[in-house]
C-alpha positions as CSV (number, residue, x, y, z in Angstrom):
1,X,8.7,-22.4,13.6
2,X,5.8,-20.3,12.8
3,X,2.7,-19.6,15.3
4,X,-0.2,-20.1,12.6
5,X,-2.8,-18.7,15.3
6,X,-0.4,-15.7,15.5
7,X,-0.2,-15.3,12.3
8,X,-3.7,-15.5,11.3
9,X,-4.9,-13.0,14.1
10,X,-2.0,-10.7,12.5
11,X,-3.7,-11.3,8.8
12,X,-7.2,-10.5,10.5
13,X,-6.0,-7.8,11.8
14,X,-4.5,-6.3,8.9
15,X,-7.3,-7.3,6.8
16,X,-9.4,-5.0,9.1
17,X,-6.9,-2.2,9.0
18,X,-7.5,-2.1,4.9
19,X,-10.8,-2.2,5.1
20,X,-10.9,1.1,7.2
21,X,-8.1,2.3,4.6
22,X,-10.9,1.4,1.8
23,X,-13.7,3.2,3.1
24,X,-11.9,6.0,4.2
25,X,-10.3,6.1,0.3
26,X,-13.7,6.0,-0.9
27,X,-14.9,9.7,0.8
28,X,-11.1,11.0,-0.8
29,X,-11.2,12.8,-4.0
30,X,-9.0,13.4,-7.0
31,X,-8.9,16.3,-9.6
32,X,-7.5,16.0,-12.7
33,X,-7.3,18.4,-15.8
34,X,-6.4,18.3,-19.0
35,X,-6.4,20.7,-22.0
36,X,-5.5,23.7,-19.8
37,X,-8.3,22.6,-17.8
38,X,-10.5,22.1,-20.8
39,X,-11.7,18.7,-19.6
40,X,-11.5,17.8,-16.1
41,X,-12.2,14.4,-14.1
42,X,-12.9,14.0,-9.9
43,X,-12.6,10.9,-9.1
44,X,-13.2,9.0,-5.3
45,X,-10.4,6.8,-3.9
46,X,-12.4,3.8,-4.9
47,X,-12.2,4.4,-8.7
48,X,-15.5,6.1,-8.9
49,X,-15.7,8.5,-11.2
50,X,-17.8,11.8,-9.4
51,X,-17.9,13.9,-12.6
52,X,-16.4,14.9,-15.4
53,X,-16.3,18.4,-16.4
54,X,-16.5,20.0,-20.3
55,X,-15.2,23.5,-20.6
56,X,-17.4,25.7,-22.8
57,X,-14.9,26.7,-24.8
58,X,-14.1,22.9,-26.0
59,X,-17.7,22.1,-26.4
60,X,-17.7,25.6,-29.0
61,X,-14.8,24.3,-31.1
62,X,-17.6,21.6,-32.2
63,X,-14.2,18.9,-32.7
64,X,-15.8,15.5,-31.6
65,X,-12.3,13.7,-31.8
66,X,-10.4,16.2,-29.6
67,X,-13.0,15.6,-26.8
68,X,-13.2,12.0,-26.9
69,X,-9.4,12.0,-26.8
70,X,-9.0,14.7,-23.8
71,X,-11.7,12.8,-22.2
72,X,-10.2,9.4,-22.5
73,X,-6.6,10.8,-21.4
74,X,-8.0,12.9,-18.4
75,X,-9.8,9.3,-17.3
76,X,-6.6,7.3,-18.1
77,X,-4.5,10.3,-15.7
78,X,-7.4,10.3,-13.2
79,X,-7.0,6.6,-12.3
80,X,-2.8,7.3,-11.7
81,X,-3.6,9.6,-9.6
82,X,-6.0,8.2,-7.6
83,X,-3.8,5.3,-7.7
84,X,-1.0,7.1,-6.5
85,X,-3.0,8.4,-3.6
86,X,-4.2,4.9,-2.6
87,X,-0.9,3.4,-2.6
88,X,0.6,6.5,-0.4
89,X,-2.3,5.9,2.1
90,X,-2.0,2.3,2.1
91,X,1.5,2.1,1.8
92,X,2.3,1.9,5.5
93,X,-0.4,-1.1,6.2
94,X,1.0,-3.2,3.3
95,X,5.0,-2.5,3.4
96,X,5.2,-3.3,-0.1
97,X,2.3,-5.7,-0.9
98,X,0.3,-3.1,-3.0
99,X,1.1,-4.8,-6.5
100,X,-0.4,-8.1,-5.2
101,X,-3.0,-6.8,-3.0
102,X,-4.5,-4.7,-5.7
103,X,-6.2,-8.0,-7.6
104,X,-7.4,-9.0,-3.9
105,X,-11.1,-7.5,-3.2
106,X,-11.9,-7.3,0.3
């Protein structure tokens, strides 16, 4: 039979343990490029974006669509990566549970 005070002191404390994980994902960083490095995104563990970079030479070309598009894909690639990262730090508190704890906010 399950120990419910057991378990909920286990739930607390892994509760806790995420919330470290979280602010400690929120001082990591990504960097993502695109384009050859025409376009590139940073982007904090927390889905923050820090900044996104134009190169020169894109902004000269004077194309409007190719920037929005290189933009929107360096975004899009940003947030895998930076997804990647929080599931390989978080991986070892949640054994698994990333997919359902990701609609959870703590």
């Amino acid at each position: 039979m399950f120990n419910i005070p057991e378990l909920m002191g286990q739930f607390q404390k892994m509760k806790q343990d995420l919330e470290k994980a979280k602010e400690s994902l929120s001082h990591k960083t990504t960097t993502t490029e695109v384009g050859g490095g025409m376009v590139t995104v940073v982007m904090s563990g927390d889905l923050k974006v820090h900044s996104i970079t134009i190169s020169d030479e894109l902004i000269g070309m004077n194309d409007k669509k190719m920037m929005e598009n290189l933009v929107a894909t360096c975004v899009s690639k940003a947030i895998e990566t930076t997804q990647e990262m929080m599931q390989s730090e978080l991986g070892s508190l949640t054994n698994g549970m990333m997919p359902f704890l990701q609609g959870l906010k703590f």
